[in-house]
C-alpha positions as CSV (number, residue, x, y, z in Angstrom):
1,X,0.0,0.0,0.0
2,X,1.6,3.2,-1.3
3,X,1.1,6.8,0.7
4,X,-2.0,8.1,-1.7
5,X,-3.9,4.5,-0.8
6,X,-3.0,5.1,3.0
7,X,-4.0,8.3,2.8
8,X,-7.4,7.8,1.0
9,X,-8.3,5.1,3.3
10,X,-7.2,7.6,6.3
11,X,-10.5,10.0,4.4
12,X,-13.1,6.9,3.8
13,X,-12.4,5.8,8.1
14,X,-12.5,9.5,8.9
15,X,-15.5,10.7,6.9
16,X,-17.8,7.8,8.8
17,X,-20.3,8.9,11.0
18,X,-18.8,7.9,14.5
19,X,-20.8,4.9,15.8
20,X,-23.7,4.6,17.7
21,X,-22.6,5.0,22.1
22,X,-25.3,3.1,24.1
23,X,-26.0,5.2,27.4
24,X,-25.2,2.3,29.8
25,X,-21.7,2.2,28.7
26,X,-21.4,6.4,28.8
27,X,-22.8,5.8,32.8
28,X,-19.9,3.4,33.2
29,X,-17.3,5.3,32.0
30,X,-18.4,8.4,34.1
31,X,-18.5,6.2,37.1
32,X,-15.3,4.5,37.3
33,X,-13.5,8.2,35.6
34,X,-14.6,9.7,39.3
35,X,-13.7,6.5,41.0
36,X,-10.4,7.2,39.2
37,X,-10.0,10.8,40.2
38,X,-10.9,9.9,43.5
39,X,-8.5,7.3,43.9
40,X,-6.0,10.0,42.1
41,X,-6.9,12.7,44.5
42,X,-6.7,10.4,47.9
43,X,-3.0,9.2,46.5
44,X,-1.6,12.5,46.0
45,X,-2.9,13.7,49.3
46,X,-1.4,10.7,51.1
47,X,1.8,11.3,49.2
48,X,2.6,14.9,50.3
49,X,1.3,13.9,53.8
50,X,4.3,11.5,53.4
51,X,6.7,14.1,52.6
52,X,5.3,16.7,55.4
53,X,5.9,13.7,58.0
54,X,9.1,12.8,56.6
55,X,10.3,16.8,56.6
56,X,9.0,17.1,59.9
57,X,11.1,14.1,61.2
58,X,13.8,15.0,59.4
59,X,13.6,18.4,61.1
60,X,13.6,17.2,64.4
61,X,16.2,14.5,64.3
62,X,18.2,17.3,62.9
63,X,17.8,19.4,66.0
64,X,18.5,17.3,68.1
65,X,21.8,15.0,66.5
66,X,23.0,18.6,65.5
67,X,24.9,16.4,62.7
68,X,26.8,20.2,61.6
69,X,28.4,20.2,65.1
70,X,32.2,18.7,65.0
71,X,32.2,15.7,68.3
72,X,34.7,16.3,70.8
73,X,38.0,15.4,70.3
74,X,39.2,12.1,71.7
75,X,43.0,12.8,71.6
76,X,44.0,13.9,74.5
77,X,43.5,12.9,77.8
78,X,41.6,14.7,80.4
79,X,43.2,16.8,82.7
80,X,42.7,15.3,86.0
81,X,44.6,15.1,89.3
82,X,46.7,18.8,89.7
């Protein structure tokens, strides 16, 4: 099949009336695209929940290892005795 042949057979599918929907299938498809968006909505919610609870821990473990503080060095003895 050469690019004219593809191309007219492209116009014959394309000037078709579209077929026929029945309205119990358009109900479905309405139903389970909110059940979707739902499911969508509840994820993404849950997710930045997630990173709010993992910032917050963060945060607080941070405050409290104070991991930007150099430890004590463990060279020398202490000083005890005089």
């Amino acid at each position: 099949m050469n690019r004219p042949e593809r191309e007219a057979a492209v116009r014959r599918i394309m000037e078709r009336p579209a077929p026929h929907v029945p309205t119990e299938l358009h109900t479905d498809v309405v139903r389970r695209g909110s059940r979707i968006l739902r499911r969508r909505t509840i994820a993404r919610r849950l997710l930045w929940l997630l990173l709010c609870a993992a910032t917050v821990a963060f945060v607080v473990w941070a405050s409290v290892a104070r991991p930007w503080v150099e430890p004590p060095s463990q060279t020398t003895p202490p000083l005890t005795g005089w």
